[in-house]
C-alpha positions as CSV (number, residue, x, y, z in Angstrom):
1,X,15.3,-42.2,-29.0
2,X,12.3,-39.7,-27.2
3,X,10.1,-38.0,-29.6
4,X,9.1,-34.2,-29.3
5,X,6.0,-32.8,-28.0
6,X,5.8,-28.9,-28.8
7,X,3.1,-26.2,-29.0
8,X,1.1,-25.8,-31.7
9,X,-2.8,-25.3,-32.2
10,X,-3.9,-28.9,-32.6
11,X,-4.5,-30.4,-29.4
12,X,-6.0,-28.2,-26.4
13,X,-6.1,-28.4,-22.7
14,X,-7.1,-25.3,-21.0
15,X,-4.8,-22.6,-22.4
16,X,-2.3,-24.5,-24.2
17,X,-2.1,-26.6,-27.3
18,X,0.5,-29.7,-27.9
19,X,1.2,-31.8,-31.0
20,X,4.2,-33.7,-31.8
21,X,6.4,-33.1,-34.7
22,X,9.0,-35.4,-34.9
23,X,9.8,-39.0,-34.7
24,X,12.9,-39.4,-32.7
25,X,16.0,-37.2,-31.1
26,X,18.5,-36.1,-28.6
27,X,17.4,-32.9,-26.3
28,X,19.7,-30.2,-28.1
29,X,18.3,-31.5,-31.6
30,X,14.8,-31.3,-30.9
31,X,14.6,-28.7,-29.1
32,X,16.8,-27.0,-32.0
33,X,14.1,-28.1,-34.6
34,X,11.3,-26.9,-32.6
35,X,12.7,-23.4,-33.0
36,X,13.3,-23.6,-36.2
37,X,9.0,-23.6,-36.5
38,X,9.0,-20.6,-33.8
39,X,8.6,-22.9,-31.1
40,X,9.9,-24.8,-28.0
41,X,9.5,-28.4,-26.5
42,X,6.8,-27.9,-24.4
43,X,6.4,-26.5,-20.5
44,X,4.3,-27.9,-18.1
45,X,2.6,-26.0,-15.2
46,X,-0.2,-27.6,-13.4
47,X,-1.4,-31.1,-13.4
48,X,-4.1,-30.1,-16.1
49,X,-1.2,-29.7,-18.1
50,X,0.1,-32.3,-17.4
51,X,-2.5,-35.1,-17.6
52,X,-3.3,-33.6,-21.3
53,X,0.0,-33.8,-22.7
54,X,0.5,-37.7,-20.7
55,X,-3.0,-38.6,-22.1
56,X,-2.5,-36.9,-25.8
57,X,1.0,-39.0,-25.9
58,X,-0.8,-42.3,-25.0
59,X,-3.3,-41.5,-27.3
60,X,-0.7,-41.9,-29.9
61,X,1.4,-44.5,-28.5
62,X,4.1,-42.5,-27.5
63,X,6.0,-44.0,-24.0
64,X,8.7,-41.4,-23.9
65,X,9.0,-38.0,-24.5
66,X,11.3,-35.2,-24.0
67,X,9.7,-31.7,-22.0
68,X,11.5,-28.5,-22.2
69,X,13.0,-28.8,-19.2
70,X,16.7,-28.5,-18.7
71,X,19.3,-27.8,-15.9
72,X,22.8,-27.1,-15.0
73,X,24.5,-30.0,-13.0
74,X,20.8,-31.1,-11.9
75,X,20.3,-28.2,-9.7
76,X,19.3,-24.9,-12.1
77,X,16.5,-25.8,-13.6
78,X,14.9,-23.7,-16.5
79,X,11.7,-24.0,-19.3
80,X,13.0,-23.4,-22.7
81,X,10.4,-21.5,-23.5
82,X,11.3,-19.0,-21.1
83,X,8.2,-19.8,-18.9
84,X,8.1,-19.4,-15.2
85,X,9.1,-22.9,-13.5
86,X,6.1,-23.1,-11.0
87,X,5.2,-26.6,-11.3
88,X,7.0,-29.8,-10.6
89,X,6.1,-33.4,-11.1
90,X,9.4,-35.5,-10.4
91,X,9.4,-39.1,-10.1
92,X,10.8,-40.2,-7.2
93,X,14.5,-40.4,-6.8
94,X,14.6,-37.4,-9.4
95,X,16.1,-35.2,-10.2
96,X,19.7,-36.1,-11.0
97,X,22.5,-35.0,-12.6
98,X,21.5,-35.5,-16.5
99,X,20.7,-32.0,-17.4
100,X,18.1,-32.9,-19.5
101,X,14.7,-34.2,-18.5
102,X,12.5,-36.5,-20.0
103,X,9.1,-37.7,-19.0
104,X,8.3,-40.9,-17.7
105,X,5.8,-43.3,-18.9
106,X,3.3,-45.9,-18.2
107,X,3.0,-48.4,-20.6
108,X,-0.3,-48.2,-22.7
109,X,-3.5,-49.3,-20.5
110,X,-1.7,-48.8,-17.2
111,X,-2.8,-45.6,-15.3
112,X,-0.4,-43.0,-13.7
113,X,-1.3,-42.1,-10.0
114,X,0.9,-38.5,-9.3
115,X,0.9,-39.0,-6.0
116,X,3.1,-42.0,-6.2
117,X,4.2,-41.6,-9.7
118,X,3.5,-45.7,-10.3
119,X,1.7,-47.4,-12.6
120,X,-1.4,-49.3,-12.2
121,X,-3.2,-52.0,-13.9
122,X,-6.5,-53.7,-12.7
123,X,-7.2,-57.4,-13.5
124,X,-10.7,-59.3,-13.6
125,X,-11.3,-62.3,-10.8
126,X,-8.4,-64.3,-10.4
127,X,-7.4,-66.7,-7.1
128,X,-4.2,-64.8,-4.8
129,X,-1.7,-67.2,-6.5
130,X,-3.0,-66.7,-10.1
131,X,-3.3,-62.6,-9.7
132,X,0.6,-62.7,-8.6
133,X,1.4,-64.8,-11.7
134,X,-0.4,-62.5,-14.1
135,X,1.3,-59.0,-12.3
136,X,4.8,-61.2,-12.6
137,X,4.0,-61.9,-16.2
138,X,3.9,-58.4,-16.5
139,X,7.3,-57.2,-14.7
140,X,5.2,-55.9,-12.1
141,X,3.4,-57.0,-8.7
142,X,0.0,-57.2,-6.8
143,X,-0.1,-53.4,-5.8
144,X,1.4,-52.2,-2.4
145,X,-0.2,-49.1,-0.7
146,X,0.9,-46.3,1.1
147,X,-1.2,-43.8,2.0
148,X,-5.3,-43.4,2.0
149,X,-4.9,-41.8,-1.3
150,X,-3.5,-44.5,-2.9
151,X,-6.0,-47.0,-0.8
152,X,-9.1,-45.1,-2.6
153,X,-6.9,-44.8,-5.7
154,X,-6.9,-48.8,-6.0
155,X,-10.6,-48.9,-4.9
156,X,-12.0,-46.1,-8.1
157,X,-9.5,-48.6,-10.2
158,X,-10.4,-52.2,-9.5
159,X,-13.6,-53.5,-11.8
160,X,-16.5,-52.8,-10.0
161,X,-18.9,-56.4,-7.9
162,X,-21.2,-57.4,-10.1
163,X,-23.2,-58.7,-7.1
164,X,-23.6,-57.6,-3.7
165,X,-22.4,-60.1,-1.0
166,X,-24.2,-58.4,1.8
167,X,-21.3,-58.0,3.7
168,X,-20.6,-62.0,3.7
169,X,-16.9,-62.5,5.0
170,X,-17.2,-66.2,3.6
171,X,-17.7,-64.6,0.0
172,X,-16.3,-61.2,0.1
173,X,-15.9,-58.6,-2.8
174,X,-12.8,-57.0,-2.2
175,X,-9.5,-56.4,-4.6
176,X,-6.3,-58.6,-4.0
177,X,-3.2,-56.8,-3.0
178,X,0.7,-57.7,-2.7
179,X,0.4,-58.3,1.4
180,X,0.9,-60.6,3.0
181,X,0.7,-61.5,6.8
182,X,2.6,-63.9,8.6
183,X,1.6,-64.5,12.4
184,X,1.6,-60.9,12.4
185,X,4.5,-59.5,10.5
186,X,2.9,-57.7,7.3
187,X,5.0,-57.6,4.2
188,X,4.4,-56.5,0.8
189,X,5.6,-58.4,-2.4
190,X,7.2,-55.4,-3.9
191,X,9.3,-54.9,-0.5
192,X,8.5,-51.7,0.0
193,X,8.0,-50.9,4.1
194,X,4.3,-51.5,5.9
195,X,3.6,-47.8,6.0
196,X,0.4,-47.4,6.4
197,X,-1.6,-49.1,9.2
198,X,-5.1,-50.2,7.9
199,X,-5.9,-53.6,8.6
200,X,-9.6,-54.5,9.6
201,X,-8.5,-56.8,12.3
202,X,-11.8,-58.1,14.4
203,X,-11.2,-61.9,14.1
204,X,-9.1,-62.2,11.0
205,X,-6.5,-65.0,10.8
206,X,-2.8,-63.7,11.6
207,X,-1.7,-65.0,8.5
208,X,-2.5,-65.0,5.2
209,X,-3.1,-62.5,1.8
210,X,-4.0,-59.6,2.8
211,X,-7.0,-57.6,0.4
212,X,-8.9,-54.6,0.2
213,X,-12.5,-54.8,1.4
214,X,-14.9,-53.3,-1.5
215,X,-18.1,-53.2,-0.7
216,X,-20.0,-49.8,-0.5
217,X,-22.2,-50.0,3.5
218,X,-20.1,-52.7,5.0
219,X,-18.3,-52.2,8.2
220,X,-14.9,-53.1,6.8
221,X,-15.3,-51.4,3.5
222,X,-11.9,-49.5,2.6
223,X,-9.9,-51.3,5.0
224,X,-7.3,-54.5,4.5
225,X,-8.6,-57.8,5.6
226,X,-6.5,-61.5,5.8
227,X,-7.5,-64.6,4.3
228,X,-5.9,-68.3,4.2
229,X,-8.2,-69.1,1.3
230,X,-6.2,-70.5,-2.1
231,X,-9.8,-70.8,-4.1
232,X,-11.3,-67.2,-3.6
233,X,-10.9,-65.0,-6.6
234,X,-11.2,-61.6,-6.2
235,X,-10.2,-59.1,-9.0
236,X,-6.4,-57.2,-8.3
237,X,-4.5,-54.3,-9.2
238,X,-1.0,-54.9,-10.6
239,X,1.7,-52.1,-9.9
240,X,5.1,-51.3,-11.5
241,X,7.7,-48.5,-12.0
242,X,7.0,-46.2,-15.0
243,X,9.4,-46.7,-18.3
């Protein structure tokens, strides 16, 4: 069962103000009990709005929620509230045919990037092998990326080096990620295709895990570099699919 999240003057974020107001329900019955108060499930329309209702739900340990958003035969959408629909935020391979919508979650600790609508989870210094265990342990994996967003997104998101290695490729700071290369075919643990060129190259070994060079004034910072190493720990980002 989703709970409700409705405006009311408790929790504000720009213009408008959320709380929740009911444990559990279907879409017709909350949204029925909102109006019974003089007010709707809430409408969403800009990513401000958005981030404060995903951040005031987490902040009471709420994964899933219903919006106000509902459609006929998952084309006609509409707010409830009668609001102008000018804003959309669907997850990818959305919408569908339920005519009600409901907004997906990240579970508590993990952070939401919009661009890819996944969910991201750093990890402290761990060897290749034992960062894929923990992600695993997790029902997730070491983090694919996509696009140069999502390469800086990881970077802001991985603990930061506690020591400077003065650009040493022997004892590199860098975050692990889900490639891998194999006498050059690049994969990534998730499956998802090997979108977005950005391998270092200059000498590395053509096979290996692939990671993501971290160190602010170094040639190869920002870009993916291979090692065969089983004993370098490095810290990682696990990624998974929201709830």
């Amino acid at each position: 069962m989703l709970r409700i999240i409705s405006f009311l003057a408790l929790f504000r974020a720009g213009l408008a103000a959320y709380y929740v107001v009911a444990p559990a329900g279907n879409f017709s019955t909350t949204e029925a009990y909102c109006q019974s108060m003089g007010l709707h499930l809430v409408s969403i329309h800009n990513v401000l709005d958005n981030t404060a209702v995903q951040v005031f739900a987490e902040s009471k340990y709420i994964p899933n929620f219903w919006i106000g958003m509902s459609g006929t035969s998952g084309k006609y959408f509409s707010w409830t509230d009668g609001s102008a629909l000018d804003y959309f935020n669907w997850a990818p391979g959305f919408p569908t045919y339920d005519p009600c919508v409901a907004q997906p979650k990240c579970d508590f600790g993990w952070t939401q990037l919009a661009e890819t609508s996944q969910c991201y989870l750093p990890g402290q210094a761990a060897t290749h092998d034992d960062a894929l265990a923990a992600c695993r342990k997790m029902y997730a994996r070491l983090t694919s990326i996509h696009t140069k967003s999502e390469n800086d997104f990881i970077m802001a998101l991985a603990p930061p080096s506690p020591v400077q290695q003065q650009c040493n490729p022997e004892a590199p700071y860098g975050i692990w990620t889900g490639g891998m290369a194999m006498n050059g075919y690049d994969s990534w643990a998730d499956g998802t295709a090997f979108s977005y060129p950005n391998l270092y190259g200059n000498g590395d070994p053509s096979s290996g895990a692939i990671y993501l060079a971290a160190e602010p004034g170094c040639p190869d910072f920002g870009k993916w570099r291979v090692t065969p190493s089983k004993t370098l720990t490095l810290s990682y980002v696990c990624k998974k699919n929201p709830m």
